[in-house]
TORVO-53759 format. One line per 4 residues: number of its first residue (from 1); their letters; for each residue x, y negated, z of N, C-alpha, C. Coordinates in Angstrom, 3 decimals. Layout:
<atoms>
NUM> a> X Y Z X Y Z X Y Z ~ ...
</atoms>
This chain:
<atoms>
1> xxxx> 16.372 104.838 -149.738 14.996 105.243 -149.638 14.155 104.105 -149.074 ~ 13.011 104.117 -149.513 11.960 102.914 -148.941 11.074 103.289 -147.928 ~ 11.204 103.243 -146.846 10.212 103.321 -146.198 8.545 102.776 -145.851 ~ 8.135 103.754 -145.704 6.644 103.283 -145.941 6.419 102.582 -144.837
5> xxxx> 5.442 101.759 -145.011 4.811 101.020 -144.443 3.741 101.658 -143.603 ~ 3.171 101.363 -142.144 2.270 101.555 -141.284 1.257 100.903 -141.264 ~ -0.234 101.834 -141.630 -1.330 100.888 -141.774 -1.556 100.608 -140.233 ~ -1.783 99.285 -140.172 -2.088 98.738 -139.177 -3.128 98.874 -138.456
9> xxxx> -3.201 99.738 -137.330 -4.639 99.696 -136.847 -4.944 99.061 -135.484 ~ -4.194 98.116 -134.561 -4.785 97.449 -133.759 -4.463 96.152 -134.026 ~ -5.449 95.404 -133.256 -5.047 93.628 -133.452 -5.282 93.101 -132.391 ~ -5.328 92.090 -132.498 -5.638 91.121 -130.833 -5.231 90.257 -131.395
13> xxxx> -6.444 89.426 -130.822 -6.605 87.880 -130.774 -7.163 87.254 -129.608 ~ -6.584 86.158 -129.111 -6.214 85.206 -127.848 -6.976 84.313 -128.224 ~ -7.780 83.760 -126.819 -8.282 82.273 -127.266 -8.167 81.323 -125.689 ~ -6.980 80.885 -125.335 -6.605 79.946 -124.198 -7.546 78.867 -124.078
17> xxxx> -8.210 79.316 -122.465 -8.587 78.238 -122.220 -8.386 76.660 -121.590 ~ -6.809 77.115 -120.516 -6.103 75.817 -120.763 -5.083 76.300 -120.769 ~ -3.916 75.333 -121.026 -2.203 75.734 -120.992 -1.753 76.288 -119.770 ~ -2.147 76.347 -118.276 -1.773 75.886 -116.824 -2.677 76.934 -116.353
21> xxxx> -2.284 78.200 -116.279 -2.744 79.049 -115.318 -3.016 79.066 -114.010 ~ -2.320 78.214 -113.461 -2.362 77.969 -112.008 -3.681 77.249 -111.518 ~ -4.152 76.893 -112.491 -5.586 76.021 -112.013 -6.630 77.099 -112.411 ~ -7.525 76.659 -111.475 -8.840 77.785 -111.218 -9.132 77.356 -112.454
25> xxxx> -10.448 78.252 -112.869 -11.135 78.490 -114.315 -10.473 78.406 -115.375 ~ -9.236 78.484 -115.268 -8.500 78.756 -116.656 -8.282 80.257 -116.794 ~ -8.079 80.436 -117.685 -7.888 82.119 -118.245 -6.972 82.388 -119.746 ~ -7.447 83.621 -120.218 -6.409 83.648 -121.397 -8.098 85.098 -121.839
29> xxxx> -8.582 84.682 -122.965 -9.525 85.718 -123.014 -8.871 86.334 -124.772 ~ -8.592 87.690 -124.576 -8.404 88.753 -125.325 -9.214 89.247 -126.366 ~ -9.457 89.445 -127.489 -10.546 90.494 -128.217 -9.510 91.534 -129.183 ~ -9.529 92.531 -128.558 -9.100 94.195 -129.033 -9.900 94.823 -130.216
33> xxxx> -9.049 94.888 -131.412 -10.020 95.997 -132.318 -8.874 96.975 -132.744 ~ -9.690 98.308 -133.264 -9.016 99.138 -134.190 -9.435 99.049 -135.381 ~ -9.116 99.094 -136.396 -9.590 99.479 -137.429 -10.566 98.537 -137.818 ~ -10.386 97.261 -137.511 -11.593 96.358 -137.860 -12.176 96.437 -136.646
37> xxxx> -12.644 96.918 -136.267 -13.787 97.390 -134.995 -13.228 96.559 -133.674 ~ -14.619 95.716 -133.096 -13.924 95.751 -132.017 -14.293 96.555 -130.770 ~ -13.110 97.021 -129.859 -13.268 98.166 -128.830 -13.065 97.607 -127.161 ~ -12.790 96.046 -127.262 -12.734 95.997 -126.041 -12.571 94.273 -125.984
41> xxxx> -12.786 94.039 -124.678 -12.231 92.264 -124.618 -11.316 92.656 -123.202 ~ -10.546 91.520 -123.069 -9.944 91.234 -121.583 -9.712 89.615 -121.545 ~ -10.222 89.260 -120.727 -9.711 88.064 -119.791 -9.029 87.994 -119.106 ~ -7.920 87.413 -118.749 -7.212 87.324 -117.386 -7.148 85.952 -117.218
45> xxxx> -7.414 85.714 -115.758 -7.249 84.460 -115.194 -6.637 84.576 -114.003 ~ -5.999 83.541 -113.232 -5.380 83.288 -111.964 -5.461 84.230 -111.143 ~ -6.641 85.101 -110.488 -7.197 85.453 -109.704 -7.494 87.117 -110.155 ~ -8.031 87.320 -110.950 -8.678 88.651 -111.630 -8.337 88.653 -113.115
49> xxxx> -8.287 89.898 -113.616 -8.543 89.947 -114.843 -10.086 91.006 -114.726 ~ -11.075 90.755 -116.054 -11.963 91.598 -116.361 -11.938 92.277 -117.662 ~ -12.054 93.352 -117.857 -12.326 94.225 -118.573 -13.808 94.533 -119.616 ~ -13.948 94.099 -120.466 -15.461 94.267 -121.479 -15.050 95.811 -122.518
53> xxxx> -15.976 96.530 -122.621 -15.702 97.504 -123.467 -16.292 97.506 -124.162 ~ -16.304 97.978 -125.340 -16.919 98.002 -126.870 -18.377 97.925 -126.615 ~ -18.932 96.765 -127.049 -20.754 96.831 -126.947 -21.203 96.676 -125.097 ~ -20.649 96.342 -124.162 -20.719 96.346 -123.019 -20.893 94.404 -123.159
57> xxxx> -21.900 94.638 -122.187 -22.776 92.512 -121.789 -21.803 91.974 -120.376 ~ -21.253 93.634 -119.178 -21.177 93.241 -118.182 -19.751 94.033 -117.942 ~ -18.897 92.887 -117.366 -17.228 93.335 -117.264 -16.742 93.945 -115.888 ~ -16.192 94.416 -115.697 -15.035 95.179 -115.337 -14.310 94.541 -114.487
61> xxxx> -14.704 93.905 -113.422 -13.789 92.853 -112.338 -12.194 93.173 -111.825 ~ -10.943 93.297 -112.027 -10.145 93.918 -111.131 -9.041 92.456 -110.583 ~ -8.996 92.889 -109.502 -8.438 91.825 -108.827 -6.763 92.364 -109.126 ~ -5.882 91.347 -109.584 -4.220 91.542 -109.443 -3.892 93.119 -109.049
65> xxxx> -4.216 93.304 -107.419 -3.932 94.063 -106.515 -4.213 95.539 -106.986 ~ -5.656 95.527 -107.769 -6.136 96.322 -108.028 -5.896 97.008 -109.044 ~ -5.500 95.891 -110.310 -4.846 96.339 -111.448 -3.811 96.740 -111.455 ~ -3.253 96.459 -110.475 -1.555 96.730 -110.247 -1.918 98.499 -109.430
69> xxxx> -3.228 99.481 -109.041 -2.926 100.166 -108.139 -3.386 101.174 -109.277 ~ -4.330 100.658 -109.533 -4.833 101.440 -110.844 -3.778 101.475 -112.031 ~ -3.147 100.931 -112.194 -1.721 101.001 -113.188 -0.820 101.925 -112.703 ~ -0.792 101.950 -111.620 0.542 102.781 -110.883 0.220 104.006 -111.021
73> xxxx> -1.465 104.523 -110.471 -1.749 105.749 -110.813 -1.605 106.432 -111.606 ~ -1.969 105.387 -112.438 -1.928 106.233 -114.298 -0.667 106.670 -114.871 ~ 0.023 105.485 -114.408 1.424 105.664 -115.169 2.610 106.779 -114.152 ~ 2.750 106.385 -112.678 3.129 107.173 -112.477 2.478 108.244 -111.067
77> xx> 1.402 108.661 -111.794 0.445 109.791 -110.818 0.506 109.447 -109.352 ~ 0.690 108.079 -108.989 0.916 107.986 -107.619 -0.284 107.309 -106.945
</atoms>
């Protein structure tokens, strides 16, 4: 039997700003779509990652610490 194929509906694309994370102002910036569409950006750099949401000018600051507390919640209700 052949199995079907899965239309693809998310993507991501990366655009590095240097190789060497460890140095300030470098980052790794994200663009999220579904379906063509895009629904979100993320940056992460050294220090913070930020969060842009679909049609949003102004991001979403979370520091390591923060992303890591807000992750825990979600995933395990704690």
């Amino acid at each position: 039997m052949k199995k079907k194929k899965g239309v693809k509906k998310h993507t991501v694309s990366a655009n590095i700003q240097v190789l060497d994370l460890t140095k300030a102002g470098s980052s790794i910036d994200f663009v999220i779509r579904a379906n063509r569409e895009t629904i979100g950006r993320i940056i992460i750099g050294r220090g913070s990652l930020t969060w842009y949401g679909r049609r949003k000018q102004r991001g979403k600051r979370l520091s390591w610490s923060q992303f890591a507390e807000l992750m825990d919640e979600h995933a395990y209700g704690d």
